[in-house]
C-alpha positions in Angstrom: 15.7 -18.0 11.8 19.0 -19.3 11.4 20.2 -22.2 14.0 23.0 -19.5 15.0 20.9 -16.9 16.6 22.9 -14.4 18.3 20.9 -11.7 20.9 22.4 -8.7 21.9 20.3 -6.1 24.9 17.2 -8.1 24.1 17.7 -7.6 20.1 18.7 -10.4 17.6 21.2 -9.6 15.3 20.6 -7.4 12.4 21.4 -10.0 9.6 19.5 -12.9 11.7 16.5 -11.0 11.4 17.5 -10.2 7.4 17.7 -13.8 7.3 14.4 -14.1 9.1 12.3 -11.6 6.6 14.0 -13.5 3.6 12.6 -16.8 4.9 9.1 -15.2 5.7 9.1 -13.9 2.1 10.1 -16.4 0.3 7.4 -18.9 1.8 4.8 -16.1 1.5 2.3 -16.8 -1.6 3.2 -14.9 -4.8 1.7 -11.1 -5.3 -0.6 -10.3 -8.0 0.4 -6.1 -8.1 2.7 -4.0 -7.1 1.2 -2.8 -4.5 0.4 -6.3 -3.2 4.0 -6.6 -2.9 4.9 -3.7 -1.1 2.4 -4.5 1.4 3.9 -8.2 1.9 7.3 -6.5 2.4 6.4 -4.0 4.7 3.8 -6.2 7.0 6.6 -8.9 6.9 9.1 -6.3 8.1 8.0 -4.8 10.9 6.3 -7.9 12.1 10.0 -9.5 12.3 11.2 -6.5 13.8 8.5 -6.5 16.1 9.2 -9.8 17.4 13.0 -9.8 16.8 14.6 -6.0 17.7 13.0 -5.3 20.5 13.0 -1.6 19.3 9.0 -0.5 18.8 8.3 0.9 15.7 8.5 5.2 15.5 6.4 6.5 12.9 9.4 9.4 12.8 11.8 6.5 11.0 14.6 7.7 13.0 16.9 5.2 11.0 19.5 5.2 14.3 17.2 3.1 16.6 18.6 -0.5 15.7 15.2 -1.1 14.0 14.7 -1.7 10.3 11.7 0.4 8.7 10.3 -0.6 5.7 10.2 1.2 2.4 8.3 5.0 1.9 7.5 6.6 -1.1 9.9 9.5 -0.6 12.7 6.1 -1.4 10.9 5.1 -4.4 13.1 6.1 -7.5 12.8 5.2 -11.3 14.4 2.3 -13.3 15.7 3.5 -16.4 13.8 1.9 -19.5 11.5 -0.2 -17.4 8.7 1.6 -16.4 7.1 -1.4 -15.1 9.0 -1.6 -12.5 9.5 0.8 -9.1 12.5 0.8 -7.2 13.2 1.4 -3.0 16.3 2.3 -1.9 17.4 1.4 1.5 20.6 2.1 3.0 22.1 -1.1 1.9 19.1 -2.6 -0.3 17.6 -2.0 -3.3 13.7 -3.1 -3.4 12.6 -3.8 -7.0 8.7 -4.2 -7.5 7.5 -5.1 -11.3 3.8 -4.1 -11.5 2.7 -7.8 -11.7 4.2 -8.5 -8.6 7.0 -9.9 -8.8 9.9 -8.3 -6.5 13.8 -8.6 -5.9 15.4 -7.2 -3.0 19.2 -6.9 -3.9 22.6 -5.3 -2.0 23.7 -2.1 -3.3 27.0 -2.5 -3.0 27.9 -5.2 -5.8 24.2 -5.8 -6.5 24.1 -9.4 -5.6 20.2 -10.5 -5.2 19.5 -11.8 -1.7 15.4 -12.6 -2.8 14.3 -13.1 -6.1 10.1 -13.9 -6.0 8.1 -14.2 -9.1 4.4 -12.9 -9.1 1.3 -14.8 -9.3 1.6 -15.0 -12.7 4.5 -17.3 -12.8 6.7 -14.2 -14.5 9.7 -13.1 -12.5 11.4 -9.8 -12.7 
């Protein structure tokens, strides 16, 4: 977490805990599949948002609790000419996933990359 941690009602700032599943993932050891991937992004999310928001996790995703839910297959959309890869949209992120592993999690406005984590293989997306 960032030295500047800033709490508000018990819950730590929405981009300090951004900040804090960024760092988790980018120390986490490389994925192998796809699905590998998703699972490290999901378990690393709501892990820091069960020890950061102090909002519990609602299998209803409300989406207006303060919490951050991780990625569902009703998000998962195409990428046009790259059928390698799946995409997630969030409300601000896009979640890439290239079927070797690799993954990029990037703004949708202006599409800068906050995380950009090769697979196993060494190959990045």
């Amino acid at each position: 977490m960032s030295s500047k941690t800033y709490v508000i009602n018990n819950m730590v700032t929405r981009q300090d805990r951004i900040d804090e599943l960024l760092r988790r993932l980018a120390a986490a050891e490389p994925c192998e599949t796809a699905d590998e991937a998703l699972a490290l992004i999901c378990d690393t999310l709501n892990t820091v948002e069960d020890e950061l928001s102090g909002v519990a996790f609602n299998p209803d995703y409300p989406m207006d609790d303060g919490r951050m839910y991780p990625p569902r297959e009703d998000a998962r959309r195409e990428v046009d000419g790259r059928p390698d890869v799946r995409r997630y949209r969030s409300r601000g992120h896009n979640i890439l996933i290239a079927d070797h592993g690799a993954f990029r999690i990037e703004l949708v406005k202006g599409k800068s990359c906050l995380l950009s984590k090769t697979g196993r293989n060494g190959a990045s997306l």
